[in-house]
C-alpha positions, -999 to 999 in steps of 0.1 A, spaced: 8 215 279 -23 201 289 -38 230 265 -20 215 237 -26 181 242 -65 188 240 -64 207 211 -40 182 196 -70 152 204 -97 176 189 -76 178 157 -77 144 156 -109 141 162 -98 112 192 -137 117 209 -152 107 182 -131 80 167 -130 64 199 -92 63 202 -64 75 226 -28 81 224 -11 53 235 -37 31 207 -23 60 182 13 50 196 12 12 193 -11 14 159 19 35 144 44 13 151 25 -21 142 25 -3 107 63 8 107 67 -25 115 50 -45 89 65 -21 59 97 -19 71 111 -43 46 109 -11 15 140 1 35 158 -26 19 135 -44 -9 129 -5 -30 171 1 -31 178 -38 -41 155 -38 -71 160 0 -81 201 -9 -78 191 -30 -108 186 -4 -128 221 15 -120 211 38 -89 230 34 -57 213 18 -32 229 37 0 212 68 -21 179 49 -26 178 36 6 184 74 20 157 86 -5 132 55 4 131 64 44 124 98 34 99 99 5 84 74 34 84 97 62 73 128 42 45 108 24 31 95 59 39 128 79 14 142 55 -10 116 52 -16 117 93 -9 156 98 -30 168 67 -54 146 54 -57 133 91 -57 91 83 -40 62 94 -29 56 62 11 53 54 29 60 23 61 46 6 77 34 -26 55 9 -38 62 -28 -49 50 -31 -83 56 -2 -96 94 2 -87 96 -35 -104 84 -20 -137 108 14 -128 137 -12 -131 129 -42 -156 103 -24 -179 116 11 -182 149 9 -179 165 -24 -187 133 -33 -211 134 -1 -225 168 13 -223 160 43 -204 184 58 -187 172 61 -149 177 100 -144 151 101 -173 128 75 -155 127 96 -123 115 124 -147 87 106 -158 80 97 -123 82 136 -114 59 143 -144 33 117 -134 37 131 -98 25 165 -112 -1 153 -133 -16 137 -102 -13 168 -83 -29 185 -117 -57 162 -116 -63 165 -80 -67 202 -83 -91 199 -107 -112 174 -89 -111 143 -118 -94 121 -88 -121 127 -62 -145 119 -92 -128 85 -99 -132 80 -58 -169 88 -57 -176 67 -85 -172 35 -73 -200 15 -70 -208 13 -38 -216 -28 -42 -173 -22 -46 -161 -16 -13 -168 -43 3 -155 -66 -23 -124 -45 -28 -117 -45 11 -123 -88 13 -98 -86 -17 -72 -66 -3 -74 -89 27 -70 -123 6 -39 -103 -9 -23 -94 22 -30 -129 36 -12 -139 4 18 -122 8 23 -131 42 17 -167 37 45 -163 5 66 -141 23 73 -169 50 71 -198 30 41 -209 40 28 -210 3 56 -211 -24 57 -217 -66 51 -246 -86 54 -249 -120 24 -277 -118 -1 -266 -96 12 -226 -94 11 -226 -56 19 -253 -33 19 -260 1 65 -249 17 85 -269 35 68 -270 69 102 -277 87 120 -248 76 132 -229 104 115 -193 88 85 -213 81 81 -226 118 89 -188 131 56 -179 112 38 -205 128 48 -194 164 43 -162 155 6 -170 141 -1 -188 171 5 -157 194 -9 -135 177 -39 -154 174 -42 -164 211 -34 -126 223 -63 -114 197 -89 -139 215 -73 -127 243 -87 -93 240 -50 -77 236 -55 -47 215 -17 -46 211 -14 -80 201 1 -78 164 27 -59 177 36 -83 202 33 -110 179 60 -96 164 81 -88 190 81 -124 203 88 -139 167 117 -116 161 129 -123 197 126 -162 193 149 -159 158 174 -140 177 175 -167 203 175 -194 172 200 -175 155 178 -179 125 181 -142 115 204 -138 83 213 -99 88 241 -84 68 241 -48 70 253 -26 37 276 1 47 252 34 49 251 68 54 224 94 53 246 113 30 248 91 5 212 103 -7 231 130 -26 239 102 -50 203 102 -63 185 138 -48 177 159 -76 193 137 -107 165 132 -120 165 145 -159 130 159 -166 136 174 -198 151 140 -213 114 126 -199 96 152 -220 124 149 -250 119 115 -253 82 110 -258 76 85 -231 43 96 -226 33 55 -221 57 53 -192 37 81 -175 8 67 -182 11 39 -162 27 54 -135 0 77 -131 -24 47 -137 -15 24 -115 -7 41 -89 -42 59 -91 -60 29 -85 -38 12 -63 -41 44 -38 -78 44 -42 -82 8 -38 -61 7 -7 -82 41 7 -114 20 2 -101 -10 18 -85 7 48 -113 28 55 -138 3 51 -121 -16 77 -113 16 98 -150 27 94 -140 60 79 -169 63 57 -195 89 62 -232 84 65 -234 92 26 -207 59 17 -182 89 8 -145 97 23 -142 126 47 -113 148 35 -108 129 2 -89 155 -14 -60 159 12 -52 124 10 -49 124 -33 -28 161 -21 -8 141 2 0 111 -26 9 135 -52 32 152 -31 47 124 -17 52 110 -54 73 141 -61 93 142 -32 99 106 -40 111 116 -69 134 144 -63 148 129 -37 155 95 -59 135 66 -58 102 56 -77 64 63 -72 49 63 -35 14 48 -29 -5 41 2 3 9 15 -19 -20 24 0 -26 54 -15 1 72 -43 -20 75 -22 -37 102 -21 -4 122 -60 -2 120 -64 -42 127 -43 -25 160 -69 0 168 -50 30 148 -81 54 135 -68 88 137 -38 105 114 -18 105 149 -7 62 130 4 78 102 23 107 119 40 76 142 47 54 111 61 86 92 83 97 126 99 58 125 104 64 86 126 95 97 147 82 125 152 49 94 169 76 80 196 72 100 197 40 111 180 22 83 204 -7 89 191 -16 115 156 -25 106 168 -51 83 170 -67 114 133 -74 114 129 -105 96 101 -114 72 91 -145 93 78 -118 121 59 -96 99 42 -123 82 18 -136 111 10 -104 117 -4 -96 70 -24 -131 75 -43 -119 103 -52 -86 93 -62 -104 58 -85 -125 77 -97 -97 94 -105 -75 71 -124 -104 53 -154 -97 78 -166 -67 46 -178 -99 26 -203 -105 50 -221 -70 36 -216 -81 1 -256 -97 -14 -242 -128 -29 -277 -138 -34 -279 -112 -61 -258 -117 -94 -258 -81 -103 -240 -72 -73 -223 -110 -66 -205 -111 -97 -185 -80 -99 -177 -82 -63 -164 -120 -66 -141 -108 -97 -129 -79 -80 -122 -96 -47 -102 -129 -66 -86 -106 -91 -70 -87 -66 -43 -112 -53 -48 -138 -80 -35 -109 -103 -12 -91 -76 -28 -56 -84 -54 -38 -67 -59 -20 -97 -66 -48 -119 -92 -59 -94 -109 -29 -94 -107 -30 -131 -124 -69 -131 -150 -53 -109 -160 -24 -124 -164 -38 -166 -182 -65 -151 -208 -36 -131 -211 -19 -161 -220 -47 -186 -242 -64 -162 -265 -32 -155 -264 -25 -198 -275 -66 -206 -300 -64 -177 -314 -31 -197 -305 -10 -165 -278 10 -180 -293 45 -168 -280 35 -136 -249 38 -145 -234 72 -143 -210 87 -170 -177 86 -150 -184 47 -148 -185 43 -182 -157 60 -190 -138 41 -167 -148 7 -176 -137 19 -211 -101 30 -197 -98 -5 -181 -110 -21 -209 -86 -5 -234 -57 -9 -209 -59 -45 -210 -66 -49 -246 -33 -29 -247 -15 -53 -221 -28 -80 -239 -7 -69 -274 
């Protein structure tokens, strides 16, 4: 056993990322924790276009627990994969209802772009993309991530919510969900300056306790069975995907969730320290292997696209730096499978605290950013406001990278700039010309 357990840690690499087990453990479940809500957010907006959401809920915990299993047991990172937010939103209101796609035939264009990603993977034009962000990039695109999961936490628990004068304004501060944040901040602040490396899990633990004391919880389980993924495994309709033409719909799946997954692998593993000596990603191509598999398991098994998820970045705020998170995150996924009811029970006001702390923590990468140079200040700015201003990592990333390119060509230093740059600054820039129509 012992045997195992060594060779397990040297698989891992634990020596070297200065980690242990029960770090692994807690970092694993801080991430479960935080995502929890696609259990129930991916079926309620995919029901919206026709599917049955005991199916997509079935089909959510396991493209979930596939996609992370992989993530942590193959590519070896802390990283955690699901049905992303976004893109299942443009699944249900652009593809379907917009355009009066059937949803069989949308999963098939969701299997296809799957494939295409695995296609390009195999032929190395992902790891490409990767490498070919500036490196004056990943800093700014980690700060930005950060401001964006601060964002979301701040929105999700009312902290921050819409007006039509001002855009964003200041909740109701006396709103029982609202005050539950604010605890929750509180303790999870005081146990970080503390020194408790498990505090953003016990963060919260204590909110979610306190709203079961308060009785604040609104929980009103759907009845559910793991069976009922048969409703949506394999009815996907490939051929009507190809029949139809929708080769746009494809394209933005694949486009999207490109550089969202790449944006979220730089901010991560900025923050994890992942990077080698030569500003490159160890192992790049298992983790664009793991995504595009986890895309088309997503798919056959019935729900949208799966991306890496920013929330992993609460695991790694917890000390997670080894694939053993992911493998813990993707184990909880599983075991959702069959109980997924009862993580509804986790309510937004306790997983808030804990995306507007690791946003402020993994603002620290703006400190490496030269804001005293333009060439480098500008872009980075951009790419960091873009991000949640925008709500896409990929249009961030896009903001960053025209406004690279064009810099270094007006300042005469456009040799600098390699090829795959300037063909991606074009791709961006014809994407939102096209947006724009």
């Amino acid at each position: 056993m012992r045997r195992l357990i060594a060779s397990a840690e040297g698989y891992f690499e634990f020596a070297s990322l200065g980690t242990t087990w029960r770090t692994e453990i807690l970092a694993g479940i801080t991430t479960f924790m935080t995502m929890a809500y696609i259990i129930f957010v991916n079926p309620s907006i995919l029901h919206d276009a026709g599917m049955p959401i005991a199916g997509v809920t079935a089909a959510t915990c396991l493209a979930a627990a596939i996609g992370s299993l992989l993530m942590g047991g193959f590519a070896r990172y802390p990283i955690a994969l699901a049905p992303g937010m976004g893109l299942n939103a443009y699944f249900t209101y652009s593809v379907v209802k917009g355009m009066h796609v059937d949803w069989h035939v949308a999963l098939g264009a969701v299997f296809i772009s799957g494939v295409a990603f695995l296609v390009l993977t195999a032929l190395g034009i992902r790891q490409m993309i990767v490498n070919a962000i500036p490196a004056e990039l990943y800093s700014a695109v980690a700060a930005g991530v950060g401001l964006f999961i601060a964002f979301i936490g701040l929105r999700n628990c009312g902290l921050v919510v819409a007006d039509p004068a001002t855009t964003v304004t200041l909740g109701n501060l006396r709103a029982p969900e609202t005050l539950l944040a604010l605890f929750g901040l509180m303790v999870t602040g005081a146990l970080l300056c503390a020194g408790v490396r498990a505090a953003i899990l016990i963060g919260v633990l204590a909110t979610w306790g306190l709203a079961v004391v308060t009785g604040t919880i609104h929980w009103h389980p759907e009845p559910y069975s793991v069976s009922s993924i048969t409703s949506t495994a394999l009815q996907l309709d490939i051929r009507g995907a190809m029949g139809r033409g929708i080769l746009e719909i494809v394209f933005v799946f694949l486009f999207v969730d490109l550089f969202d997954n790449v944006g979220t692998l730089v901010a991560v593993g900025k923050k994890a320290k992942l990077f080698d000596e030569a500003n490159q990603i160890p192992r790049v191509n298992r983790i664009l292997y793991s995504d595009a598999i986890a895309t088309i398991t997503g798919s056959l098994s019935g729900t949208s696209t799966v991306v890496s998820y920013i929330e992993s970045s609460a695991g790694v705020a917890a000390g997670g730096r080894s694939g053993v998170t992911a493998i813990v995150t993707g184990l909880l996924f599983f075991v959702a499978l069959f109980v997924a009811p009862l993580a509804g029970a986790i309510p937004e006001s306790a997983t808030a605290p804990a995306l507007i702390i690791v946003g402020s923590m993994m603002m620290t990468t703006a400190a490496e950013i030269e804001w005293l140079n333009p060439e480098v200040a500008i872009p980075a700015f951009l790419t960091m406001i873009a991000i949640p201003l925008t709500f896409s990592i990929a249009n961030g990333l896009a903001f960053g990278f025209i406004a690279y390119t064009w810099l270094k060509v007006l300042r005469g230093r456009f040799r600098e700039v390699n090829w795959t740059v300037y063909g991606l600054t074009a791709l961006f820039m014809i994407r939102f010309w096209y947006l724009g129509k």
